[in-house]
N, C-alpha and C positions, 0 to 999 in steps of 0.2 A: 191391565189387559193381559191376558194370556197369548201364547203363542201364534196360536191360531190365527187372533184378531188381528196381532201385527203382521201376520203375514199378507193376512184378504186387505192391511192399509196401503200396504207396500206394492200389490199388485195391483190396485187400484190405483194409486197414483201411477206408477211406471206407467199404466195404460192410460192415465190421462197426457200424462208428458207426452206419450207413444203419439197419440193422435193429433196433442197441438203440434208436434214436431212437423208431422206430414203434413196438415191442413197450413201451414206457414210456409211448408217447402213451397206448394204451389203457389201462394203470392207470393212471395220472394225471389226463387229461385231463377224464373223466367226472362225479369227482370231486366231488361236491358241485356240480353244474352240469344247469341246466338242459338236457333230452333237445338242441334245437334249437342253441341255444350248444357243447355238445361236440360234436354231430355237423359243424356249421361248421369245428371246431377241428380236427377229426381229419380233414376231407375234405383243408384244408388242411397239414395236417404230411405226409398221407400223399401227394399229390401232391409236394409240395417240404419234404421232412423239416429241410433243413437252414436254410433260410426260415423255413419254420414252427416251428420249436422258439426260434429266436432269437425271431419274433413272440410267443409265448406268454410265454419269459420277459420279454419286457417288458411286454408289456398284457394277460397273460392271466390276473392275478389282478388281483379288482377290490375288494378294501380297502385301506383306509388301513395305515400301520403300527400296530401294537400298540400305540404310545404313545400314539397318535391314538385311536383307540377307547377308550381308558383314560381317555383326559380328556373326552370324549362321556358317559361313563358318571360321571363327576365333575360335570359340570354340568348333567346333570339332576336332578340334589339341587337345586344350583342354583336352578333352574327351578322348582321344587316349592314350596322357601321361600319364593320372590321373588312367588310370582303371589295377587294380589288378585280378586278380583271375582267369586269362584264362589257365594259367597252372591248375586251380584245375577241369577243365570240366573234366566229364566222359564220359570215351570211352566206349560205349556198343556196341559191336556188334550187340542189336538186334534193335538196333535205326529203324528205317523206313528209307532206301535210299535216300528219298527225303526231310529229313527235313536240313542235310547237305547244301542242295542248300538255302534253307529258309533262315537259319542262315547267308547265305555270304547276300544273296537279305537286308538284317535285316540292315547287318553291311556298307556294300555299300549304304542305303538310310539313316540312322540316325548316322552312325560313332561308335556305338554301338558295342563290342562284345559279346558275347558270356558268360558267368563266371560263373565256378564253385563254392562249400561251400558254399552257402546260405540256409538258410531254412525260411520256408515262412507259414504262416498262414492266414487262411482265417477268415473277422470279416463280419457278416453277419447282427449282430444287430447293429441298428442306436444307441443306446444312450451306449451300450456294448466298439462300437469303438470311442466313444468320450472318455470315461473314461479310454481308455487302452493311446488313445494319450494323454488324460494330465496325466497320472499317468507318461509317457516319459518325456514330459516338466519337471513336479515338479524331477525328477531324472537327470536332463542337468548339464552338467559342464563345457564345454565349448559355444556350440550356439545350438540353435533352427532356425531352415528356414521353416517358414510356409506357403505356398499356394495356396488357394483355390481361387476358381470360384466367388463363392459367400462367403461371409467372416462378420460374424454379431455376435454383443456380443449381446444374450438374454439370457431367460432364461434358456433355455438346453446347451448352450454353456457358460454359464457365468465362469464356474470352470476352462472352457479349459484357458479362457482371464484371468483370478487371475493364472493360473501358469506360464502363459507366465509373467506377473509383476513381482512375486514374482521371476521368474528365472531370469529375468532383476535387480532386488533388489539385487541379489547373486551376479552379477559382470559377468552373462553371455550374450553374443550376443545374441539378438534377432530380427530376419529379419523378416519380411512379408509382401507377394504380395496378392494383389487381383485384379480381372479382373474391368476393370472403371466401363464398363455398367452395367455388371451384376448386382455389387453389391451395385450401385445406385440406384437400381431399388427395395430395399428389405426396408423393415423401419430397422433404426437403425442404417443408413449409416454415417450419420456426428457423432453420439455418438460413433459409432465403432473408428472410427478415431481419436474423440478426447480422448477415453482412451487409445490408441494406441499411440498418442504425452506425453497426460501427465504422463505414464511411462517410458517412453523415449527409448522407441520400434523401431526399423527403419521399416518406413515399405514402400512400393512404390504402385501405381498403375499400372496395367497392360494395355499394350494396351490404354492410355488417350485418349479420344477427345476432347483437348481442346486448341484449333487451337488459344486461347490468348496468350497464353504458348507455340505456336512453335512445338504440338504436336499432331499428324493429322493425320491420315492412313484413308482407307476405315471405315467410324464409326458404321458399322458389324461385325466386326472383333474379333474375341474374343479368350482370352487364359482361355480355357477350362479344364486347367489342377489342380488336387488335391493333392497335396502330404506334407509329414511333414518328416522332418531328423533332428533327435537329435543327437548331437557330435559326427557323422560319422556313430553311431553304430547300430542304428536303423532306419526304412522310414517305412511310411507309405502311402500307393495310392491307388487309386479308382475310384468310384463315387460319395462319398461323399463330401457334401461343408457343411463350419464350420454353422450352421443355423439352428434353431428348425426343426423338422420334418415336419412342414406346412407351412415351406417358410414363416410363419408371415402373413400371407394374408389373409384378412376377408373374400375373397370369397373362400378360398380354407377351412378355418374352417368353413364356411356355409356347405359346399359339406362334411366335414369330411377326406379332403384328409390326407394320409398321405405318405412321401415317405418311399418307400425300396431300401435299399443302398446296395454294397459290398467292403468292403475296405480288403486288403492283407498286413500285416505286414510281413518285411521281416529285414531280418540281415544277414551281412556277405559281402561282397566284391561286391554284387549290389547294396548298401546301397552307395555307392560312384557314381554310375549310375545316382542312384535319387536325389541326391545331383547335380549333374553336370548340370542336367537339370534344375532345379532351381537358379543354378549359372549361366547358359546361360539365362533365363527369368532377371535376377537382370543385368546382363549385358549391355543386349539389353533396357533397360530403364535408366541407371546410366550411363553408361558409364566406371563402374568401374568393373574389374574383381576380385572376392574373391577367393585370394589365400587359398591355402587345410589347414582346421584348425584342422581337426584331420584323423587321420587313423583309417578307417572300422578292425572291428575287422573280426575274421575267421567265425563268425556265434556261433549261442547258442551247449550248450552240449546237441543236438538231433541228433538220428544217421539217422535221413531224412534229407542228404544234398540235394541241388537243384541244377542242370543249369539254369541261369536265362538269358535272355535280355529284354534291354530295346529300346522300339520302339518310340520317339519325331515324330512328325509327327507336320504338320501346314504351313502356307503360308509363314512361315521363309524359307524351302525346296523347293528346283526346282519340288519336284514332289510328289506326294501323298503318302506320306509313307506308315499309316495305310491302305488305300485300297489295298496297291499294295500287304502287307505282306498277309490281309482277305482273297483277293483273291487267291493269291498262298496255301493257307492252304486249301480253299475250295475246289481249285484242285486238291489237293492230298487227301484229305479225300477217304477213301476206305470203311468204315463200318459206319460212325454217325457222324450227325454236328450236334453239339445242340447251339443255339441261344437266348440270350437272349439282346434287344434292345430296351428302354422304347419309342425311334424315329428310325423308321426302316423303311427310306426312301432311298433305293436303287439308285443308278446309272445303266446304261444300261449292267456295266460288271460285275457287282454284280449279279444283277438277273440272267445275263447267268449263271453264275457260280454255283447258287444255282438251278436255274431249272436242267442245265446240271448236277449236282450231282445224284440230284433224277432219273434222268432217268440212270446213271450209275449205278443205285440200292441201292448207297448211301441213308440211312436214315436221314432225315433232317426235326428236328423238332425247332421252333420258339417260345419264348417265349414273347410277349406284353402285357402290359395293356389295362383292358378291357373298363378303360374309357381315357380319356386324360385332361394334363392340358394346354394345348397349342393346339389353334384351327383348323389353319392350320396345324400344324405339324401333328397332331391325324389323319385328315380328308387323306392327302398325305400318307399317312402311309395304314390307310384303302383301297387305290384307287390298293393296288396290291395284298390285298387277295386272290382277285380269282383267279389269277393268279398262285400264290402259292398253293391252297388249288386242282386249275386242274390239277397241276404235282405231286402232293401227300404229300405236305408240311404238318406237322404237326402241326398246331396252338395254342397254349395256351394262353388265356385269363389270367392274374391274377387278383382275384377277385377285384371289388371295394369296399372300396374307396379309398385301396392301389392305388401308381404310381409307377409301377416297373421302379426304376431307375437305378437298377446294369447295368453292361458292360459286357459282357465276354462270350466266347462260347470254346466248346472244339470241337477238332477234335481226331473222334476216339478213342484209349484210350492211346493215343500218343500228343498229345498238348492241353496245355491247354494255354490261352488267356485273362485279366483281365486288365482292365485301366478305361481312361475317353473316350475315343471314342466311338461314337453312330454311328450304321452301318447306316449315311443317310449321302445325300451329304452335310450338313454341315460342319459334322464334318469331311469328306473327302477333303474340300477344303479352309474352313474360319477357322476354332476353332485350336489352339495349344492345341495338343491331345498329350498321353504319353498311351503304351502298356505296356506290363509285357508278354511275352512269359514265358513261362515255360515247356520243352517236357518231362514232365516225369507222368510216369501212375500213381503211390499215387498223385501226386497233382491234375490229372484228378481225380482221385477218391473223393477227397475234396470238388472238386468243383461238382460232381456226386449227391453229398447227398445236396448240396445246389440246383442244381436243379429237384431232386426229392421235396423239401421242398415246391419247387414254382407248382412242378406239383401237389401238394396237396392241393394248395390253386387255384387252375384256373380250368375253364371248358374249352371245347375241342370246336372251333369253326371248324363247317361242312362245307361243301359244300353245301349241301340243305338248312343252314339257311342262310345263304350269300344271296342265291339267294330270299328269301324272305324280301331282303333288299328294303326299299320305294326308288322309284326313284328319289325323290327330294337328299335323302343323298349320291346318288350315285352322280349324278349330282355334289353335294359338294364336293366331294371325288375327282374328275376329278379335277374341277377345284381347290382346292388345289395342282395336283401335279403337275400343270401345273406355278404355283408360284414355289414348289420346283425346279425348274430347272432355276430358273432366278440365277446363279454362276456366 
């Protein structure tokens, strides 16, 4: 065959691929997928089919594998056996009617109930909540289970790393996860690890990719979750990850970034919850399951006992947990949502939710960062302003060169809400998240004086200054959340 020929074979096939590609997007892609999610998917393959098809089979299904959901569905037996405290809920009759339903929705999507006797404090300073958690560690007597996101010995964390040693030198367990990518991605990652072997620390990676080793999932994926439990008696969870408050990144101390965090110490009989959830994360990577090494105590001598639950959420579950609870809360709010989401990239029943509030007369104010450290994310986030600020959403900026990283919004003056969950669809469909419900008005009031703190540091974005937005940013703003939707 001459030239020519191979070349009209080569172009003939490419255009036959070209076409089954696209004629299979459309049965495929649809699929069990959210309207906005395939239509992203498909705008994509059918632009660049041969882009887009390799895209999808890599990140375009967002579970876990089957062995992984298997064992998710294994430890919430687990969970069920293990938890204490649902005799100690309180019965008030002046509960709101509808949070009863929440509760079952909670307990039916995470295995989670409900539990009395805890009491719960709020750590609002970053180096405040380092020092309360290792001052936990240096006090361990049995084990320590630590894990974060992002997980890095430097120097604002060096103290928390000498107590985990020194509490490994005593003769007690100590475990530690952190997420692969995340924390590959920070300087200090192979030092982290190797003081982590040579005290003789267990510790695992969460979520691997590294398909030499046999271990492969969608390599997006990520366990998003923070929490720390010392010998049953104590947990700590949030938004914080163990890391200097500049993430260590030259560009980010160029800029002066620094982050604000909110982590919630709690004790007493959900300290066992958070524990569970970290034994299910060590599970689902070992293979081994840790049997209970101590018993939560009834909570400190404060007469502010709490109901707590705990909400797991992530591609381990059939269905979105964290959304499905946000939303249900949102609907029931009757007098005030207050928001606070440093990535506040909605799904289509989010935003109903949150418009439909406002026009029920529901006050519904947002709190964001007024810059960003992530490009896409910032700009996706941006693209629904207006949207929010036409139906009468209240916007707070917090100042720069803060990155408002807390989690957590209250409803009313009836629930309050605190984890690692980001109201975008990330964290609604890729990231293993963990909630903290709490329906009680003192600890909405706690978290009240915490966001009064942020509305003293942010200014008020209008609706007339929106609109004086340059169209080039706006154009960015589009086409970033047109990337948030590729799930």
């Amino acid at each position: 065959m001459d030239a020519a020929t191979v070349t009209l074979w080569i172009t003939v096939a490419a255009f036959i691929v070209d076409l089954i590609i696209r004629i299979t997007a459309v049965f495929v892609v649809p699929r069990n997928r959210k309207p906005g999610s395939a239509t992203a998917w498909l705008l994509l393959i059918m632009f660049v089919p041969f882009i887009g098809a390799v895209f999808f089979l890599l990140i375009g299904y967002t579970h876990l594998p089957k062995r992984r959901r298997e064992k998710q569905r294994e430890i919430n037996t687990f969970i069920l056996d293990t938890t204490e405290g649902m005799d100690n809920v309180i019965q008030e009759p002046e509960r709101p009617p509808w949070l009863e339903s929440v509760v079952e929705l909670n307990r039916t999507l995470g295995a989670m109930p409900l539990v009395g006797g805890n009491t719960a404090r709020l750590l609002g300073e970053y180096a405040q909540s380092i020092a309360e958690m290792t001052a936990a560690v240096r006090g361990a007597k049995k084990y320590v289970h630590a894990q974060f996101y992002i997980f890095s010995r430097d120097s604002t964390t060096r103290e928390f790393f000498d107590a985990l040693a020194e509490a490994r030198a005593r003769g007690v367990v100590v475990r530690v996860t952190m997420d692969h990518i995340a924390s590959l991605q920070y300087p200090g990652y192979r030092a982290t690890k190797r003081f982590l072997t040579k005290h003789d620390i267990e510790w695992q990676l969460l979520l691997p990719v590294q398909p030499w080793k046999g271990k492969y999932q969608r390599p997006d994926l990520r366990n998003h979750r923070k929490l720390l439990v010392v010998d049953g008696n104590v947990a700590f969870m949030g938004s914080q990850n163990m890391i200097d408050r500049s993430y260590n990144r030259a560009k980010n101390r160029q800029r002066g970034l620094q982050w604000q965090d909110l982590m919630v110490r709690v004790r007493g009989p959900i300290v066992a919850g958070v524990n569970a959830i970290f034994i299910t994360d060590w599970y689902a990577e070992t293979g081994t399951l840790l049997t209970r090494e101590a018993d939560p105590i009834t909570g400190e001598d404060d007469p502010a006992k709490y109901d707590c639950q705990l909400v797991p959420s992530g591609p381990g579950f059939d269905g979105e947990n964290n959304l499905r609870l946000f939303n249900a809360l949102l609907y029931s709010a009757q007098e005030q949502i207050i928001i606070t989401s440093p990535y506040f990239v909605p799904d289509e029943s989010m935003l109903m939710a949150i418009t439909t509030a406002v026009q029920r007369g529901v006050h519904v104010e947002l709190f964001v960062s007024e810059i960003g450290d992530q490009f896409f994310v910032y700009h996706a986030q941006r693209s629904y302003y207006e949207a929010l600020l036409q139906v009468g959403v209240v916007i707070w900026m917090y100042e720069a060169p803060y990155i408002l990283h807390a989690k957590h919004f209250t409803i009313d003056d009836e629930v309050a809400v605190v984890g690692s969950s980001n109201m975008d669809i990330r964290s609604f469909n890729l990231n293993l998240e963990m909630s903290l419900m709490i329906p009680d008005p003192r600890f909405v009031q706690q978290l009240r004086q915490v966001q009064e703190g942020y509305r003293e540091k942010s200014r008020q974005l209008t609706l007339d200054e929106w609109h004086r937005e340059p169209w080039r940013r706006t154009v960015i703003d589009n086409l970033a959340r047109l990337t948030s939707a590729l799930q």
